[in-house]
N, CA, C and O atoms as a MOPAC input file, in Angstrom:
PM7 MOZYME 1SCF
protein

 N      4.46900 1   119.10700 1  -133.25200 1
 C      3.58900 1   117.95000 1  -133.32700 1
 C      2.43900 1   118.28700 1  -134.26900 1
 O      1.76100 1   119.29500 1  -134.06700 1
 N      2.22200 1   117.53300 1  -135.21300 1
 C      1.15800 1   117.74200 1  -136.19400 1
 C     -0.06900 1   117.07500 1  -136.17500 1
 O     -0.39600 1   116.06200 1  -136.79300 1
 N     -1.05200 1   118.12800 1  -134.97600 1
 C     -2.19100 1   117.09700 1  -134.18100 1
 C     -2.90000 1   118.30800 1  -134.31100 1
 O     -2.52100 1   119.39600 1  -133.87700 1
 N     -4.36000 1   117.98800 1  -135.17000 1
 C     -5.38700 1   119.30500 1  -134.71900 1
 C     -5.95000 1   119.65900 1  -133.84800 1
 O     -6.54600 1   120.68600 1  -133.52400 1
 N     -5.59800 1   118.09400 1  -133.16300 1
 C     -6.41000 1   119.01200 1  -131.64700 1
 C     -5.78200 1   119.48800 1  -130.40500 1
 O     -6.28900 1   119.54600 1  -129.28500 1
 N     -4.31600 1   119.89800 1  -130.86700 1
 C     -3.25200 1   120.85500 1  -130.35800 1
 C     -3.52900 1   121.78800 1  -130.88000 1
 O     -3.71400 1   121.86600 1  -132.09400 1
 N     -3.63500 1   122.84500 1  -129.95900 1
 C     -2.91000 1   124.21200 1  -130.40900 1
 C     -1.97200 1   124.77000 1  -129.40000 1
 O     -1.95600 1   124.82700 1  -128.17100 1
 N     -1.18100 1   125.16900 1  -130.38600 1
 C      0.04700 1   126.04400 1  -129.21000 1
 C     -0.45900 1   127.19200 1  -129.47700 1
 O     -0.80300 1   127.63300 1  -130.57400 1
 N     -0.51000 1   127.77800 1  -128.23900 1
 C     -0.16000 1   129.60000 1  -127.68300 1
 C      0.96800 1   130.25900 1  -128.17800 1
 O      0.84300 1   131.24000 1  -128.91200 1
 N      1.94100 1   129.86300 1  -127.88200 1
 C      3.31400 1   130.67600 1  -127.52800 1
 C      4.61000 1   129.86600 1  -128.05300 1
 O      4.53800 1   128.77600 1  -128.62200 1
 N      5.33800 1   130.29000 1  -127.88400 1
 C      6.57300 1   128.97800 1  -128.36100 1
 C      7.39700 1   128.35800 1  -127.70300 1
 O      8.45400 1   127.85600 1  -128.08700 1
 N      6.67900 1   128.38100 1  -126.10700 1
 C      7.45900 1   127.99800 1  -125.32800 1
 C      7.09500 1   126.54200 1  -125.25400 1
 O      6.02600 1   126.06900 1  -125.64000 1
 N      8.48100 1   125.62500 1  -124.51100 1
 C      8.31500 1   123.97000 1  -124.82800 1
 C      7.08200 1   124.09500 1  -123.86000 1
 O      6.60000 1   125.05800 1  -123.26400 1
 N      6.60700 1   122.17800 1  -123.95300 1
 C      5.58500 1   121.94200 1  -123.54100 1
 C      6.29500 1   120.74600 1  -122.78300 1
 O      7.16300 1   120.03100 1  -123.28500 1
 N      5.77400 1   120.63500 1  -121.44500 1
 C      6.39300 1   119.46000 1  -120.68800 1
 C      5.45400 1   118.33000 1  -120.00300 1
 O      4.78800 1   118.53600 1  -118.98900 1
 N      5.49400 1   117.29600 1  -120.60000 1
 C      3.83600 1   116.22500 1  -120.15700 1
 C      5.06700 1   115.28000 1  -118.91500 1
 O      6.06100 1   114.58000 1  -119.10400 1
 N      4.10000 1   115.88300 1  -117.30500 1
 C      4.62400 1   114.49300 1  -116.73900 1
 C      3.38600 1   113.56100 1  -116.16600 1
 O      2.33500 1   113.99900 1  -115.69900 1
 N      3.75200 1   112.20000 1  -116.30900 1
 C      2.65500 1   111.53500 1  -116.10300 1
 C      3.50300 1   110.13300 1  -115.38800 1
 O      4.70400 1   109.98200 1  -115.61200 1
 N      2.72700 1   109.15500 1  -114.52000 1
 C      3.37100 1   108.13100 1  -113.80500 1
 C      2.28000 1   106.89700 1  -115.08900 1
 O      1.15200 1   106.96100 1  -115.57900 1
 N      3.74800 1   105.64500 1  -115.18300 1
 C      2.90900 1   104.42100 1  -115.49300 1
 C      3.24500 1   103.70600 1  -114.69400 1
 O      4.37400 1   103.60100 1  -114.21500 1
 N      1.85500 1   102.84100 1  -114.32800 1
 C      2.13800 1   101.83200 1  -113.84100 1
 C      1.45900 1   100.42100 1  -114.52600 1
 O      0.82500 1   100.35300 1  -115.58000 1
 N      1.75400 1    99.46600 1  -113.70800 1
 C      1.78600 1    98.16400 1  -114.10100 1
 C      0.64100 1    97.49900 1  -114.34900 1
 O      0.15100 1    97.51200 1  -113.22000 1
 N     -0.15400 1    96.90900 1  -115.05100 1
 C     -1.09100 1    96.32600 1  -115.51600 1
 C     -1.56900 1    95.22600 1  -115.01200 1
 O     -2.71800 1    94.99300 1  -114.63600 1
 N     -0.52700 1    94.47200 1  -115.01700 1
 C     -0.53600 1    92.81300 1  -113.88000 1
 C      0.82000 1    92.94500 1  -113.00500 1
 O      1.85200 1    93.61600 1  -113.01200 1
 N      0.05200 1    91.64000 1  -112.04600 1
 C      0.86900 1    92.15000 1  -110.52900 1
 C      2.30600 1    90.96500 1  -110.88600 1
 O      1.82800 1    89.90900 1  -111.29900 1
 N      3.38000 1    90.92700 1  -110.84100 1
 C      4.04400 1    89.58000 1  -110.53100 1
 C      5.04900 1    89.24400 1  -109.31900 1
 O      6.15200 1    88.69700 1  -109.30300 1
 N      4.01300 1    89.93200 1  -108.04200 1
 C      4.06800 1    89.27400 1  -106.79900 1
 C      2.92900 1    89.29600 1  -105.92900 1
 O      2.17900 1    90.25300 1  -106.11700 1
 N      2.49700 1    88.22600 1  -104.73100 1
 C      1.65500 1    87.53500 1  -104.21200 1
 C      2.46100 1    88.29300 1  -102.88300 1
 O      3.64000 1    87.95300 1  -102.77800 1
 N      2.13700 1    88.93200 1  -102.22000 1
 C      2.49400 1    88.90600 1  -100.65800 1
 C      1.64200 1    88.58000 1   -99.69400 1
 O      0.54500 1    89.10800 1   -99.51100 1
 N      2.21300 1    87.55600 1   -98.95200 1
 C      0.74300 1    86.95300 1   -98.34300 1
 C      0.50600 1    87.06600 1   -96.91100 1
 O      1.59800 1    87.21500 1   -96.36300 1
 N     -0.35400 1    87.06200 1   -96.14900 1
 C     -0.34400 1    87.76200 1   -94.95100 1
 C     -0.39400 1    88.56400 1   -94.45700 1
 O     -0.36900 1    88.44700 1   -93.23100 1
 N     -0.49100 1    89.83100 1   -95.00500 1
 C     -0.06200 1    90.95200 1   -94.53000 1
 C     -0.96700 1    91.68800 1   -93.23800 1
 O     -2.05400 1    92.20800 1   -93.48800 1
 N     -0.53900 1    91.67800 1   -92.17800 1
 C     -1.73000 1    92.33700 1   -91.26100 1
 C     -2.16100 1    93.62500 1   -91.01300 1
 O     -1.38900 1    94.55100 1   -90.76800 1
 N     -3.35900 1    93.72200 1   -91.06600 1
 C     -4.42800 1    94.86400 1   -91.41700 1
 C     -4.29400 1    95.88800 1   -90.12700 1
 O     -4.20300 1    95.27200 1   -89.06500 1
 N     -4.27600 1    96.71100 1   -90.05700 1
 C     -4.10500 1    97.77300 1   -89.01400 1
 C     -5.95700 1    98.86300 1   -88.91200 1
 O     -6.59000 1    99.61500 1   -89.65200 1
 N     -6.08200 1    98.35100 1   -87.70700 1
 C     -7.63200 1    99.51300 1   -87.59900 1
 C     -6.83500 1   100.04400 1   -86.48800 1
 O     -6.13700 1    99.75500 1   -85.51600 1
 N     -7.57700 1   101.42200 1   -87.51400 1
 C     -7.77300 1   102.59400 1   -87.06500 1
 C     -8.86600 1   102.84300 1   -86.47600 1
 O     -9.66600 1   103.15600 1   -87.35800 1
 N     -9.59900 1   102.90000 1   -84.97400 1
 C    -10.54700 1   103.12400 1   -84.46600 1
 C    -10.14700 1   104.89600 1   -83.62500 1
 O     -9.08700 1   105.41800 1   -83.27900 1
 N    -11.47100 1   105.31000 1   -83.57600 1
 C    -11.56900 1   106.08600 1   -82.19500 1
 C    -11.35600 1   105.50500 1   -81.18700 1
 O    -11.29600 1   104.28600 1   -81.02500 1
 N    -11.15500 1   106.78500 1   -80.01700 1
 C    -10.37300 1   106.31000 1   -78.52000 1
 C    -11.84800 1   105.87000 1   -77.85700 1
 O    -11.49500 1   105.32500 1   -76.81200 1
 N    -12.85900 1   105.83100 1   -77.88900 1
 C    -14.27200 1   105.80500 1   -77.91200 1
 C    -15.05300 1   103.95200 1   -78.54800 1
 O    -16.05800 1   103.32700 1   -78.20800 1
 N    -14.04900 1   103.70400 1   -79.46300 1
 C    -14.49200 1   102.41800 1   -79.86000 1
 C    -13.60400 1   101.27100 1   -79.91700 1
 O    -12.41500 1   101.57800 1   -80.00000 1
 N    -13.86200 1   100.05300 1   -79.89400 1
 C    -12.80400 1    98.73600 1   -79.74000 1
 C    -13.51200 1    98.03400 1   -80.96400 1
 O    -14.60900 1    98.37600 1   -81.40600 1
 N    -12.78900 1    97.07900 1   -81.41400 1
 C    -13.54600 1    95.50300 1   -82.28400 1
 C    -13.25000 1    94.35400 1   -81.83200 1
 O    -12.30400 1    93.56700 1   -81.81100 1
 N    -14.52400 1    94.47900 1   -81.40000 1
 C    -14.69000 1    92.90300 1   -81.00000 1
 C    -14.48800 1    91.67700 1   -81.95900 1
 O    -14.04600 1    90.59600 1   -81.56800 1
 N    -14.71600 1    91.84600 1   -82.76500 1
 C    -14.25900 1    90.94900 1   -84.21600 1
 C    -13.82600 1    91.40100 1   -85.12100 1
 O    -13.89900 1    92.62500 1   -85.22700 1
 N    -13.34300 1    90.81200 1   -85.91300 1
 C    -12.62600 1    90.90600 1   -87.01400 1
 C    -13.21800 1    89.38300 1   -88.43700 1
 O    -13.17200 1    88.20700 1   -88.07600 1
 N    -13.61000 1    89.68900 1   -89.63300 1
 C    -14.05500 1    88.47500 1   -90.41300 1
 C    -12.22000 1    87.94800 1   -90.53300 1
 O    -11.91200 1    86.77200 1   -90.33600 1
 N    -11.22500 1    88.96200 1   -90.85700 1
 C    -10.09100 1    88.51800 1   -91.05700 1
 C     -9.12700 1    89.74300 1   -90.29800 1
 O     -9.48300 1    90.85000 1   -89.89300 1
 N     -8.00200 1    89.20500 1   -90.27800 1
 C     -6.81300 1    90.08300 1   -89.66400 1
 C     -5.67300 1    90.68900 1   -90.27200 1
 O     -5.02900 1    91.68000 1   -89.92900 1
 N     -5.46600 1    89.45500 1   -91.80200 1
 C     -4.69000 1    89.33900 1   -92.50400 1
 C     -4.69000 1    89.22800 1   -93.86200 1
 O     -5.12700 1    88.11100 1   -94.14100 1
 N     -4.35100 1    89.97700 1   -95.05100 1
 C     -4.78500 1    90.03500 1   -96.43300 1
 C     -3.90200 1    89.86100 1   -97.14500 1
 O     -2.77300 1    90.02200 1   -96.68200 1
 N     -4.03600 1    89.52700 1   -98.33000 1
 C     -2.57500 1    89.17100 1   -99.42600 1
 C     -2.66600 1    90.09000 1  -100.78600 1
 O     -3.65700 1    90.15800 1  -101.51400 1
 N     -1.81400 1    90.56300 1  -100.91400 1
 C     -1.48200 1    91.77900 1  -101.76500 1
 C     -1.23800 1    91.62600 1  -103.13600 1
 O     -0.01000 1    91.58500 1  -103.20800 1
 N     -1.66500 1    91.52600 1  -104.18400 1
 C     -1.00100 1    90.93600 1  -105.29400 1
 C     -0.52100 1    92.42000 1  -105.74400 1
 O     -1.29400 1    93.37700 1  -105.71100 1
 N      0.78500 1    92.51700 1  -106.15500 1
 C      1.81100 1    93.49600 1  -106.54400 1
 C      2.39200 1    93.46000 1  -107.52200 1
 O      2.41600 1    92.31000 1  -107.96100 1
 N      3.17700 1    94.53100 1  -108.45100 1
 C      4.16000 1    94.53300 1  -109.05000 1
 C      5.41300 1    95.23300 1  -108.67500 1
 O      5.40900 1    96.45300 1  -108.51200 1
 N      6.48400 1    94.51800 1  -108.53000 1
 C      7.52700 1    95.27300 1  -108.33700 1
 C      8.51200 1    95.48400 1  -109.24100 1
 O      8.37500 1    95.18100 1  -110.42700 1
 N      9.59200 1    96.02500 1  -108.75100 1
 C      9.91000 1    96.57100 1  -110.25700 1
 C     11.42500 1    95.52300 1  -110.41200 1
 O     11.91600 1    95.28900 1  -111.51600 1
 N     11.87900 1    95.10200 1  -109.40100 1
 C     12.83400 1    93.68800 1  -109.36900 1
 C     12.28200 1    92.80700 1  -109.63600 1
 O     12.92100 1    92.08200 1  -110.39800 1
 N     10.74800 1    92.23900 1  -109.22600 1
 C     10.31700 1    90.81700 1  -109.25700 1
 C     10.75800 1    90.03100 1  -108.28700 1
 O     10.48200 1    88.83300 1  -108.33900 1
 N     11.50300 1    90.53700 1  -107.24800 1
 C     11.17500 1    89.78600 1  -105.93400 1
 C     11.21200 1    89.49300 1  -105.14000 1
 O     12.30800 1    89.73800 1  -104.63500 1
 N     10.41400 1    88.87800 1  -104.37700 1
 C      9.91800 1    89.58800 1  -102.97800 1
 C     11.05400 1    89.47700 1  -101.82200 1
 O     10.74200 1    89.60100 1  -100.63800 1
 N     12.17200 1    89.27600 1  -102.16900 1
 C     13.15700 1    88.86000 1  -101.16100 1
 C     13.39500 1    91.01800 1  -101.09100 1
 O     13.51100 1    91.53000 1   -99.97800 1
 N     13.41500 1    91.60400 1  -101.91500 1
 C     13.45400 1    93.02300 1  -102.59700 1
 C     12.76600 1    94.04600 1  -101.77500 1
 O     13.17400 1    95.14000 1  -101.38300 1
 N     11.21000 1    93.22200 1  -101.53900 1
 C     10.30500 1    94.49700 1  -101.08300 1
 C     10.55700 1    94.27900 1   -99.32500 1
 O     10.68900 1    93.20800 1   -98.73100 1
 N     10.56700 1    95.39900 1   -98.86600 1
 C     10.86700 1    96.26700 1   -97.21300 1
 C      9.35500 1    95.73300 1   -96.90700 1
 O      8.46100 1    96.39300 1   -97.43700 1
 N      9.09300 1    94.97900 1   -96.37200 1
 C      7.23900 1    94.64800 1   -95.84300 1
 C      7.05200 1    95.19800 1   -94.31300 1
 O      5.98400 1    95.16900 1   -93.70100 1
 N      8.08400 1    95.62100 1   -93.89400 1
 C      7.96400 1    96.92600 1   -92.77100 1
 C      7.82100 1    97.90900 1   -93.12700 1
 O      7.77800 1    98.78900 1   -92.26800 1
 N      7.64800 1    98.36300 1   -94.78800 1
 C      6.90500 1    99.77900 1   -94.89500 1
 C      5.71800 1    99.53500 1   -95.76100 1
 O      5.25300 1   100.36400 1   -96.54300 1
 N      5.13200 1    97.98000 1   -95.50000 1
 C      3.87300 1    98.13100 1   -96.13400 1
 C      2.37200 1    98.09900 1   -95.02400 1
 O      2.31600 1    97.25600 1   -94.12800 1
 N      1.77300 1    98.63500 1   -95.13700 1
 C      0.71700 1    98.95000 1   -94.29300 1
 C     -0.44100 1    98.71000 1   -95.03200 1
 O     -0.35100 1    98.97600 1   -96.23100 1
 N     -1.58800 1    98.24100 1   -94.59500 1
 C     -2.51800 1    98.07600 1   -95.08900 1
 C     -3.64200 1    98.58100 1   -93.22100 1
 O     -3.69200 1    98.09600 1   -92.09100 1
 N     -4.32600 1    99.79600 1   -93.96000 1
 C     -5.37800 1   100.24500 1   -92.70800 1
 C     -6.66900 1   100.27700 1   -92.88600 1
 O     -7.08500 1   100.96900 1   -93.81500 1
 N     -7.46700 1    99.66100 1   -92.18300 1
 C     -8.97600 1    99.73800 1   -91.91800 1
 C     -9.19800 1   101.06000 1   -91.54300 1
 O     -8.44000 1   101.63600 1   -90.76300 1
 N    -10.06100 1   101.52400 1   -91.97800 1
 C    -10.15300 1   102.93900 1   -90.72300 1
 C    -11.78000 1   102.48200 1   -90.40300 1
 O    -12.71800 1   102.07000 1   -91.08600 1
 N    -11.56700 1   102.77900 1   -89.06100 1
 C    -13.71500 1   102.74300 1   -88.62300 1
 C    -14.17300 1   104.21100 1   -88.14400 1
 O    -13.79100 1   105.07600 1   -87.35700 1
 N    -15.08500 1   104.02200 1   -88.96000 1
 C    -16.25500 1   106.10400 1   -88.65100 1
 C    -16.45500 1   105.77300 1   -86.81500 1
 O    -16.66400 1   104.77600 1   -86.12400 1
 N    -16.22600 1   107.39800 1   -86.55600 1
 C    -16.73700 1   107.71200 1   -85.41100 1
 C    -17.70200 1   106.96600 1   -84.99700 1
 O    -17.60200 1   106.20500 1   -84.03500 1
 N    -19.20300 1   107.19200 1   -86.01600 1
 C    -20.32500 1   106.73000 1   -85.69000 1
 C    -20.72200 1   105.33800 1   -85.88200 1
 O    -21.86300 1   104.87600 1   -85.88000 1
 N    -19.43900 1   104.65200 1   -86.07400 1
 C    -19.56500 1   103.07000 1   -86.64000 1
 C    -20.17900 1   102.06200 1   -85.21300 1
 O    -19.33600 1   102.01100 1   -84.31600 1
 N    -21.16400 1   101.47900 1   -84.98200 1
 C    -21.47000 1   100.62200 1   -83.99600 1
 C    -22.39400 1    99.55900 1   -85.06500 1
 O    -22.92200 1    99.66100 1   -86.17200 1
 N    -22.17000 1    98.06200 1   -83.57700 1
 C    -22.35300 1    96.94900 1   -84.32300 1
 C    -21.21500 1    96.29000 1   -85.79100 1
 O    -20.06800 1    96.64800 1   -86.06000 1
 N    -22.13300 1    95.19500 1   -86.53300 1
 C    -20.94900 1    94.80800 1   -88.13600 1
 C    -21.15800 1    96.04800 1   -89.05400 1
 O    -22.20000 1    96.47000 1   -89.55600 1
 N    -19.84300 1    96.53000 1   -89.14000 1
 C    -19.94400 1    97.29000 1   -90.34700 1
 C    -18.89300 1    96.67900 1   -91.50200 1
 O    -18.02900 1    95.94400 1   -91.02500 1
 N    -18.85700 1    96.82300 1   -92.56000 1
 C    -18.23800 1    96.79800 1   -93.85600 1
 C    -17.32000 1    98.08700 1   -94.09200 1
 O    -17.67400 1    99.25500 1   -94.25300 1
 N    -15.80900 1    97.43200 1   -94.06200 1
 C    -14.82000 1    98.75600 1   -94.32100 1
 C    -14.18700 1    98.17900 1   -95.43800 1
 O    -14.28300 1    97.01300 1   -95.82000 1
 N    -13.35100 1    99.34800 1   -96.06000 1
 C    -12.74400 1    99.43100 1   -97.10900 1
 C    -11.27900 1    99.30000 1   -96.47000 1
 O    -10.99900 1    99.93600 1   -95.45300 1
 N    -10.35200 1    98.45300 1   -97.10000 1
 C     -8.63800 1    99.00000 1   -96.78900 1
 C     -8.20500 1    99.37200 1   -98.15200 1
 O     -8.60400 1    99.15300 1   -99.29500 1
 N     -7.02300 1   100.16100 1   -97.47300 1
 C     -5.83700 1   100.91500 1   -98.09600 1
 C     -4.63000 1   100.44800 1   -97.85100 1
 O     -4.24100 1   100.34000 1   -96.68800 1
 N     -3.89600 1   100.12000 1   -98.85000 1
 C     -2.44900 1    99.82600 1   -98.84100 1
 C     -1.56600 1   101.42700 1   -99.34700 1
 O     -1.91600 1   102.34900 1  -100.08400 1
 N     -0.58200 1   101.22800 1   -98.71600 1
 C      0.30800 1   102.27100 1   -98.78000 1
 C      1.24800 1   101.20500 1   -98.89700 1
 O      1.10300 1   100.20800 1   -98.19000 1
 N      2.47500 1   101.31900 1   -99.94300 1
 C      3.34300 1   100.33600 1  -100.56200 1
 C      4.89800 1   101.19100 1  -100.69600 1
 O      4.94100 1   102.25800 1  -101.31000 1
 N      5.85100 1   100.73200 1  -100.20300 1
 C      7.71100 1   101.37200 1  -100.50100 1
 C      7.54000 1   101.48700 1  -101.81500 1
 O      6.62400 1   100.98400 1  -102.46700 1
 N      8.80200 1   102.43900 1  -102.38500 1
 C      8.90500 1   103.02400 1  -103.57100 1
 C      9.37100 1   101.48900 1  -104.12500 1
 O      9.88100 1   100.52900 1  -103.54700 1
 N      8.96000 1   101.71900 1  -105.48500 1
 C      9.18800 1   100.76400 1  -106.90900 1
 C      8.03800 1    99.64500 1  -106.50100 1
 O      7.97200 1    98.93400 1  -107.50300 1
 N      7.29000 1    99.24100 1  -105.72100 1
 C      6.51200 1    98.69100 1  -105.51400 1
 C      4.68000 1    99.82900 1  -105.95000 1
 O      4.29100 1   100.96700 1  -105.68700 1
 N      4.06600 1    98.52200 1  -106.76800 1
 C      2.48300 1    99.20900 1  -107.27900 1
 C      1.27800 1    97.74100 1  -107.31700 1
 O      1.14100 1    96.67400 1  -107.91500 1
 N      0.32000 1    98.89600 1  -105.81500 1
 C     -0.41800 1    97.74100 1  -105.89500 1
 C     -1.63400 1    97.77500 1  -106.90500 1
 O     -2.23100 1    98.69100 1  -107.47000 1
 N     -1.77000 1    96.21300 1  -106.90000 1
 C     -2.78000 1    95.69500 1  -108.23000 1
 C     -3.95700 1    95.32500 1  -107.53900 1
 O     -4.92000 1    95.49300 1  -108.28600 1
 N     -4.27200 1    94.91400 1  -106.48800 1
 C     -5.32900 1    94.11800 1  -105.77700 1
 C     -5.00100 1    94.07100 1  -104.38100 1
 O     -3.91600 1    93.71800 1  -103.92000 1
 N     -5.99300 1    94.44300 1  -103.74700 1
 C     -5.79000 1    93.83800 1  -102.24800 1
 C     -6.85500 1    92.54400 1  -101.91600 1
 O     -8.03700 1    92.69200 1  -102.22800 1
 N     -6.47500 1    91.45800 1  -101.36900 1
 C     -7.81200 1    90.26800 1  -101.26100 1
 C     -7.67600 1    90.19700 1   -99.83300 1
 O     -6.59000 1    89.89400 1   -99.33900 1
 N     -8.48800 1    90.40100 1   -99.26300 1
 C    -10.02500 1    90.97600 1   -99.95200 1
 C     -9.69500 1    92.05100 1   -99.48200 1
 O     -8.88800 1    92.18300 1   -98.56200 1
 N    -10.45300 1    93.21200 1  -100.22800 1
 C    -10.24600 1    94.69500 1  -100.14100 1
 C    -11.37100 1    95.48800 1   -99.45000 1
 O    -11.46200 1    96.71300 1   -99.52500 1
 N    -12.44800 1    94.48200 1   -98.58900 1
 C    -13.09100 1    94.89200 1   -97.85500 1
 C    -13.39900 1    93.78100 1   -96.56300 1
 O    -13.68100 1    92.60700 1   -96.80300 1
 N    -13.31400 1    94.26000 1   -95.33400 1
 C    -13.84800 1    92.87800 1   -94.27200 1
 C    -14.57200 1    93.73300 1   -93.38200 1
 O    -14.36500 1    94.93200 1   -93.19300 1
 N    -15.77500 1    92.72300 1   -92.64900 1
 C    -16.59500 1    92.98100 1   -91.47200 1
 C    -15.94600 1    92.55800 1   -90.67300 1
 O    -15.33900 1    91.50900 1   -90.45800 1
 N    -16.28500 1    94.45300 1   -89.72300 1
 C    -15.44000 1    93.82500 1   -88.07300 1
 C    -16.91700 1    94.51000 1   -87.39000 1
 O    -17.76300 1    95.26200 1   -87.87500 1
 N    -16.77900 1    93.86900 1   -86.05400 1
 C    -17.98900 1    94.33000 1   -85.27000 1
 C    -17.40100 1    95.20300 1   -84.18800 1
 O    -16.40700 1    94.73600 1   -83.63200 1
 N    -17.76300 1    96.20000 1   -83.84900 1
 C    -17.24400 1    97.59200 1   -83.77700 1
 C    -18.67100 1    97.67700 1   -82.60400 1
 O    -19.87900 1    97.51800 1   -82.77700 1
 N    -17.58200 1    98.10200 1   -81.01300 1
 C    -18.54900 1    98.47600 1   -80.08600 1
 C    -18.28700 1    99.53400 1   -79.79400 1
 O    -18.97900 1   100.13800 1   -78.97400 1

């Protein structure tokens, strides 16, 4: 490769692995219900929502395709969480599936 801001060491090959993914989503999964994770110590009394919609790309295009029994989306709440707090979720998504957005990707639950 004729790049100056390579240098090779040695002459052994060089092996680049790297993942791409998708830029825009072209699937909507809608509903999906949110899983909290609390301590054995705390309950939620509320929830702003229960249920979030995923905008995705898959790698078929569609959704008859994606397993939505291995998609999870989890709240987790801190030990020290009491009263409304503001959490973040996480989606964990089946292979060939890449998420683009979670809506909304944060909700208030009130946490006793």
């Amino acid at each position: 490769i004729d790049d100056d801001r390579l240098v090779r060491v040695d002459d052994q090959d060089v092996r680049f692995v790297y993942e791409i993914k998708a830029s825009r989503a072209n699937l909507l999964l809608k509903d999906i219900p949110i899983k909290f994770l609390t301590p054995a110590t705390k309950s939620i009394r509320s929830a702003q929502t229960r249920n979030v919609n995923l905008m995705v790309f898959s790698e078929s295009g569609d959704e008859a395709d994606v397993d939505k029994s291995k998609i999870d989306v989890v709240g987790k709440i801190p030990v020290d969480a009491k009263g409304k707090i503001q959490i973040e979720l996480k989606a964990t998504l089946p292979d060939g599936v890449s998420l683009q957005e979670i809506q909304p990707n944060k909700v208030i639950v009130d946490v006793r």
